[in-house]
C-alpha positions as CSV (number, residue, x, y, z in Angstrom):
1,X,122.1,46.6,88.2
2,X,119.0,47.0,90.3
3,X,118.1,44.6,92.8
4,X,114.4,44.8,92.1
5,X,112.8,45.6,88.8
6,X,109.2,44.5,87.1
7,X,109.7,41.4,86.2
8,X,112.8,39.8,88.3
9,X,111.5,36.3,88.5
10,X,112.3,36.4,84.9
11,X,115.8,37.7,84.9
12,X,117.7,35.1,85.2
13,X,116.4,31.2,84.5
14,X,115.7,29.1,87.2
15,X,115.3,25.3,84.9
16,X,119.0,24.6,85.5
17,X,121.5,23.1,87.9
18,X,123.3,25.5,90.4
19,X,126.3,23.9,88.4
20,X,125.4,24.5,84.8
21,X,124.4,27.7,86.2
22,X,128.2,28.5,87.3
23,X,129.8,27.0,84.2
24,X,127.7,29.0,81.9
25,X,128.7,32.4,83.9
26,X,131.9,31.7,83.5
27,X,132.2,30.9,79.8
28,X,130.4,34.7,79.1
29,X,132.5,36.1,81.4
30,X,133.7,38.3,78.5
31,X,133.5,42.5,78.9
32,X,130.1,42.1,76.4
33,X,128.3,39.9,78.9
34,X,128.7,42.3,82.0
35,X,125.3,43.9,80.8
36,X,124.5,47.3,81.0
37,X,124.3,49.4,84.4
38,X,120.8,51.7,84.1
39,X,120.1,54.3,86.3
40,X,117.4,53.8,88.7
41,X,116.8,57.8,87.6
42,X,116.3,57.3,83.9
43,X,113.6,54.3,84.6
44,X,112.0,57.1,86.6
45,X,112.2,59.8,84.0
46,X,110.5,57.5,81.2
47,X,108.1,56.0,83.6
48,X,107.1,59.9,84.2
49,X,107.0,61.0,80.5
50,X,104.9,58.0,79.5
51,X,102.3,58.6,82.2
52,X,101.7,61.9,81.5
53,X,101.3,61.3,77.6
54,X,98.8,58.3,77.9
55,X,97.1,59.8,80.6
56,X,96.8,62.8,78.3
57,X,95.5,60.5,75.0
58,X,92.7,58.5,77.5
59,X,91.6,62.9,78.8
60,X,91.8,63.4,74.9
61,X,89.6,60.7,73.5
62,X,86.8,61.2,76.4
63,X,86.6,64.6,76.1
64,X,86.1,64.8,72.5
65,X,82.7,63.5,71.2
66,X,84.0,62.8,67.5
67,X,86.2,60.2,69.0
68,X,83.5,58.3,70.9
69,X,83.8,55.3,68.8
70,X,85.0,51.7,69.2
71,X,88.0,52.2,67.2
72,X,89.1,55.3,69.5
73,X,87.8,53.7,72.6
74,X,90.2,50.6,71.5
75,X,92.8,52.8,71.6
76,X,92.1,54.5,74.8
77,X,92.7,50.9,76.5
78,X,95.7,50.5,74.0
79,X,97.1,53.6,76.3
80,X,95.7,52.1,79.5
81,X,98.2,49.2,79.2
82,X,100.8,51.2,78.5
83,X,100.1,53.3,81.5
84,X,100.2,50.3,83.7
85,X,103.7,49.9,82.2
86,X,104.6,53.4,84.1
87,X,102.3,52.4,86.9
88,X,104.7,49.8,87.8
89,X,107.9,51.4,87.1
90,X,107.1,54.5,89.1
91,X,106.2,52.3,92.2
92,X,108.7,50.4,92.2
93,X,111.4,52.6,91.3
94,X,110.5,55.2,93.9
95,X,110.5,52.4,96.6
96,X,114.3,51.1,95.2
97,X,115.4,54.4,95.5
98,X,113.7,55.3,98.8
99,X,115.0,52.1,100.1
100,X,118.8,52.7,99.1
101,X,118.8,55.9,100.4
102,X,117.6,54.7,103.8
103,X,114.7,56.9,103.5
104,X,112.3,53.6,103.7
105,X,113.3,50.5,105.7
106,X,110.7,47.6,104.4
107,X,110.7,44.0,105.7
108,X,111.7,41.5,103.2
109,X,108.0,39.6,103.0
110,X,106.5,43.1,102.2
111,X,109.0,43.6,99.2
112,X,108.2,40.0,97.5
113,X,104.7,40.7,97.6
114,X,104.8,44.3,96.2
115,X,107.0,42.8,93.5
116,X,104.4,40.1,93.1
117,X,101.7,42.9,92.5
118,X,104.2,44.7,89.9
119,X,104.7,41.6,88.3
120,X,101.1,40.8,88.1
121,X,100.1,44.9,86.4
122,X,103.1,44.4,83.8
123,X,101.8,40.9,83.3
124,X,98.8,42.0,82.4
125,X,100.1,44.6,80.1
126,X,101.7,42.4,78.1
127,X,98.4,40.3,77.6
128,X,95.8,43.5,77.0
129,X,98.7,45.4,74.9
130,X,98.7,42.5,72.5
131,X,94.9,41.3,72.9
132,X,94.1,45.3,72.2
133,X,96.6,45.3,69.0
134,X,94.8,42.3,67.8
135,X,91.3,43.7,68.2
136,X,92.1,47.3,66.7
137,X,93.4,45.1,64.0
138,X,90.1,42.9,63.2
139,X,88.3,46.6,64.0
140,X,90.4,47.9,60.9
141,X,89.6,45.3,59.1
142,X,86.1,45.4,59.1
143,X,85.9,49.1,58.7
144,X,87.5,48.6,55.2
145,X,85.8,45.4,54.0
146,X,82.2,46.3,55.7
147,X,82.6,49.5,55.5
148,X,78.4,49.6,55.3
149,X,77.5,47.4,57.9
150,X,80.5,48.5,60.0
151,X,78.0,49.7,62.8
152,X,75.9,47.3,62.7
153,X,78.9,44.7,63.4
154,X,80.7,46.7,65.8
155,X,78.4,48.0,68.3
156,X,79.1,50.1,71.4
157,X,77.5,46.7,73.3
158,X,79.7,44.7,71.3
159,X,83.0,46.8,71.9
160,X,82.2,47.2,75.6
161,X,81.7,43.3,76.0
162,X,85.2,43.1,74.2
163,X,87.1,45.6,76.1
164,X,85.6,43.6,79.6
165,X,86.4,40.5,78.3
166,X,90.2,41.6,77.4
167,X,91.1,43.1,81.1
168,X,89.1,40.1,82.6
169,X,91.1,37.3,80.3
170,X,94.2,39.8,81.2
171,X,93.9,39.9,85.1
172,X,93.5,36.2,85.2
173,X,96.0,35.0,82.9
174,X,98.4,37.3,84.6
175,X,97.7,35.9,87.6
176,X,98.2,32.4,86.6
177,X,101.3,33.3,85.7
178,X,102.6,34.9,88.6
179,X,101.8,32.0,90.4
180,X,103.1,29.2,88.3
181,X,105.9,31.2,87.1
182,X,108.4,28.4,87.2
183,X,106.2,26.0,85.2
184,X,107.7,25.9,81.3
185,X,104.0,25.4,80.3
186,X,103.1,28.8,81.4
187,X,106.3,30.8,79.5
188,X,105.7,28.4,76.5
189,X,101.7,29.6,76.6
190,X,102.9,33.3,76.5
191,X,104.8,32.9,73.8
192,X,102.4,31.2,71.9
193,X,100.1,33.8,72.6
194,X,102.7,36.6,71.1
195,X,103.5,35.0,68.7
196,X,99.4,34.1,67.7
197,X,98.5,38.0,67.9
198,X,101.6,38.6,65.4
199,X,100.9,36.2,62.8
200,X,97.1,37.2,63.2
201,X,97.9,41.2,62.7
202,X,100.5,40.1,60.0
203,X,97.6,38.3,57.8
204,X,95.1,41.1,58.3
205,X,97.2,44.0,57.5
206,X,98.9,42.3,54.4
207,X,95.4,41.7,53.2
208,X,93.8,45.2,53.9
209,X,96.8,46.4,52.0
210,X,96.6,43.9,49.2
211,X,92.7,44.5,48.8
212,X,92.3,47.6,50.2
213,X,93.4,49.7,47.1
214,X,91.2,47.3,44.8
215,X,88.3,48.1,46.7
216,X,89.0,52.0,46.7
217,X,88.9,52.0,42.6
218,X,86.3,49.6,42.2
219,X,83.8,51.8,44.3
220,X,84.9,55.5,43.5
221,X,83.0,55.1,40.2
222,X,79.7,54.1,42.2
223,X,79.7,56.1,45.5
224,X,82.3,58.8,46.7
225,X,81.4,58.3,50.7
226,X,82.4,54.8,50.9
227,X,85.3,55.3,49.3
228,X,86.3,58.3,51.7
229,X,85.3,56.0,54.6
230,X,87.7,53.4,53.5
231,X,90.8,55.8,52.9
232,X,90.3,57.0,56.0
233,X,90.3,53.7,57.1
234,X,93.1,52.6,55.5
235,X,95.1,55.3,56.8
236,X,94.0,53.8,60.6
237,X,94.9,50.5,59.4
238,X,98.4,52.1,58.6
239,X,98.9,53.7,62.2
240,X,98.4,50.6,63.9
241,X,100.2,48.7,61.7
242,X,103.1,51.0,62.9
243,X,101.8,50.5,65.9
244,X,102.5,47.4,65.8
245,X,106.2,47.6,64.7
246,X,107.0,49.4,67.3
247,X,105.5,47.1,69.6
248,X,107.2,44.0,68.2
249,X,111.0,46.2,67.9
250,X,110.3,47.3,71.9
251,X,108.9,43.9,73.5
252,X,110.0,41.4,70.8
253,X,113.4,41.1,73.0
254,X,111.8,40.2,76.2
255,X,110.4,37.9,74.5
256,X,113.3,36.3,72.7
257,X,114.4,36.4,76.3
258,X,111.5,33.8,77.4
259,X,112.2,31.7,74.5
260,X,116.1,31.7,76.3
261,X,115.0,31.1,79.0
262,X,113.0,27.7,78.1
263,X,115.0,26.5,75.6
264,X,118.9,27.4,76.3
265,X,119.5,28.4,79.9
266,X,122.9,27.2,80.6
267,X,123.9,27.8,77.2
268,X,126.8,30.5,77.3
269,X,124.8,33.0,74.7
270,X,122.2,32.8,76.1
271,X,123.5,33.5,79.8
272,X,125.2,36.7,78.1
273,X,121.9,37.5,76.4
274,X,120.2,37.3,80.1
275,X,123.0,40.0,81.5
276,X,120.8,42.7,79.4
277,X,117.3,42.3,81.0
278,X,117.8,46.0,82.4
279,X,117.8,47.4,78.3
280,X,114.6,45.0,77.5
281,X,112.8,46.8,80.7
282,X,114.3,50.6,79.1
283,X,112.6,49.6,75.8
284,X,109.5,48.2,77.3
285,X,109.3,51.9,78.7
286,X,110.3,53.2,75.6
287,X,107.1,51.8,74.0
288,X,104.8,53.3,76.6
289,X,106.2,56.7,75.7
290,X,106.8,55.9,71.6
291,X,102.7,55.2,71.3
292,X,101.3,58.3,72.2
293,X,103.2,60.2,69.9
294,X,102.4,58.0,67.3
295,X,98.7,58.7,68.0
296,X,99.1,62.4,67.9
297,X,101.3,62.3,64.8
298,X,98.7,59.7,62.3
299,X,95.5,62.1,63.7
300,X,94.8,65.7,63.3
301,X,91.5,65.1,65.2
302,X,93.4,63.7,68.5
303,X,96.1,66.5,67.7
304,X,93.8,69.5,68.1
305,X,92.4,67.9,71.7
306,X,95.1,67.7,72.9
307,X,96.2,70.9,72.1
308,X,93.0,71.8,74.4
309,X,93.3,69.1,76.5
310,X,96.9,71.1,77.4
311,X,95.2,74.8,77.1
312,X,92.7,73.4,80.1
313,X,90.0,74.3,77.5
314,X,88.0,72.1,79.1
C-alpha cells in the first residue's frame, strides 16, 4: 500500500486509544482485511485518462457557441472538479514514484505540506462536485417547470455569481477542513453536506419525473416549442440524474468510510473496512474518467465538438 495518497489523514482513524487500536487489528486480522495492494502505475494511468477527457469537455463547451449557456457552463465546472481529482493524483503519484526510485530525495516537512495542498484540491472537489450536482439539478428543474421565464431566472450574472460563490464556499470549507481535520464536528459537517445535496437531487429529480410527463401532454395541445424545450430538458434532467448515480456508486464509499471513522473506529469491521481506502481512491478516479463519457454519450451537440475539438478544427 502507498505511503502517501490524497487523503491519508483519513485512512486510518485517529478518535481511539493506541490500545483499542491494536485489539481491533488483530481481531480483522483475517486474509479479507489485508486490503488490496494498487499499483502506484494504475493511479497514474487513470489520473492521465481523466485529465485528458475533462480537459477535452471544458475546450469543447468554450469553443462551441451553442453551448454557451448556464446549464453547459455548469457542467464545464462539473469537469473542473473532476480535473482537480487528476490534478492531485498525478502530483502526487509522480512524486511517490520519483521518490521510491531515488530519483527525488524530499525532506519530510516539504512532503506534509505538499500532502496538505493535495488534501486541500481533493477537498475541494468533493465540496464543488456535489455543490455543482446540486445546482445543475435546481438548473434542470427550472428549465422544465419555467420553461418560459427560464432566462429571465437564470441569467449569465446569476450563473456566474453561482459558479464564484461555489469555488469560494469550496476553497474555504476545504480549508477548514484540512486544518481541523481531527475535529468530529468537521467529518460529521461533511457528511451532512453529502448527504443534504443527495436528498435534495433525490426530491427534484423524482418530481421532474413525476410531473414532467404531465406537463409535456398538457401543453402539446397549446404550443409545440415548449413542449420541445421541455423534452429536451427532460432528457438533461436524465443525464444528470445518471450523473448522479455514478457519483453516489464512486464516492458513496469514502464516504461510508467517514461515517466509520466517527462512529466505529475500533470496531473490528470497521478496521477491516479501513484496510480498502486504496479501492475508494481507484473509484474516486474512476468517477473523474466515467463523467466525461457520460457527457459525450447523453449529447450529440458535445459529441460532434469534440469530434473537432480532436480534428484541431479549431
Amino acid at each position: 500500500m502507498s505511503t502517501l495518497a490524497p487523503l491519508r489523514l483519513l485512512r486510518e482513524p485517529w478518535n481511539a486509544s493506541e490500545g483499542n487500536q491494536s485489539n481491533a487489528t488483530a481481531g480483522a486480522s483475517s486474509p479479507w482485511c489485508q486490503g488490496l495492494n494498487i499499483p502506484n502505475e494504475l493511479f497514474l494511468t487513470l489520473g492521465l485518462v481523466s485529465l485528458v477527457e475533462n480537459l477535452l469537455v471544458v475546450a469543447a463547451i468554450l469553443k462551441n457557441r451553442n453551448l454557451h449557456s448556464p446549464t453547459y457552463y455548469f457542467i464545464c465546472c462539473l469537469a473542473v472538479s473532476d480535473m482537480l481529482v487528476s490534478v492531485s493524483n498525478l502530483v502526487e503519484t509522480l512524486f511517490m514514484l520519483l521518490m521510491e526510485h531515488g530519483v527525488l530525495v524530499i525532506h519530510a516537512s516539504i512532503v506534509r505540506h505538499m500532502d496538505n495542498v493535495i488534501d486541500m484540491l481533493i477537498c475541494s472537489s468533493i465540496v464543488s462536485s456535489l455543490s455543482f450536482l446540486g445546482v445543475i439539478a435546481v438548473d434542470r428543474y427550472i428549465t422544465i417547470f419555467y420553461a418560459l421565464r427560464y432566462h429571465s431566472i437564470m441569467t449569465l450574472q446569476r450563473a456566474v455569481v453561482t459558479m464564484a460563490s461555489v469555488w469560494l464556499a469550496s476553497t474555504v470549507s476545504s480549508t477548514i477542513f484540512i486544518t481541523y481535520y481531527r475535529n468530529n464536528a468537521i467529518l460529521l459537517c461533511l457528511i451532512g453536506f453529502f448527504l443534504f445535496m443527495l436528498v435534495l437531487m433525490l426530491v427534484l429529480y423524482i418530481h421532474m419525473f413525476t410531473l414532467a410527463r404531465h406537463h409535456l401532454c398538457s401543453i402539446s395541445s397549446q404550443q409545440k416549442q415548449p413542449t420541445i424545450y421541455r423534452s429536451s430538458s427532460l432528457k438533461g434532467a436524465i443525464t444528470l440524474t445518471i450523473l448522479l448515480g455514478v457519483f453516489f456508486i464512486c464516492w458513496g464509499p469514502f464516504f461510508f468510510h467517514l461515517i466509520l471513522i466517527v462512529t466505529c473506529p475500533t470496531n473490528p469491521f470497521c478496521t477491516c473496512f479501513f484496510s480498502y481506502f486504496n479501492l475508494f481512491l481507484i473509484l474516486i478516479i474512476c468517477n473523474s474518467v466515467v463523467d466525461p463519457l457520460i457527457y459525450v454519450f447523453r449529447s450529440q451537440e458535445l459529441r460532434r465538438t469534440l469530434r473537432e475539438v480532436v480534428l484541431c478544427s479549431w
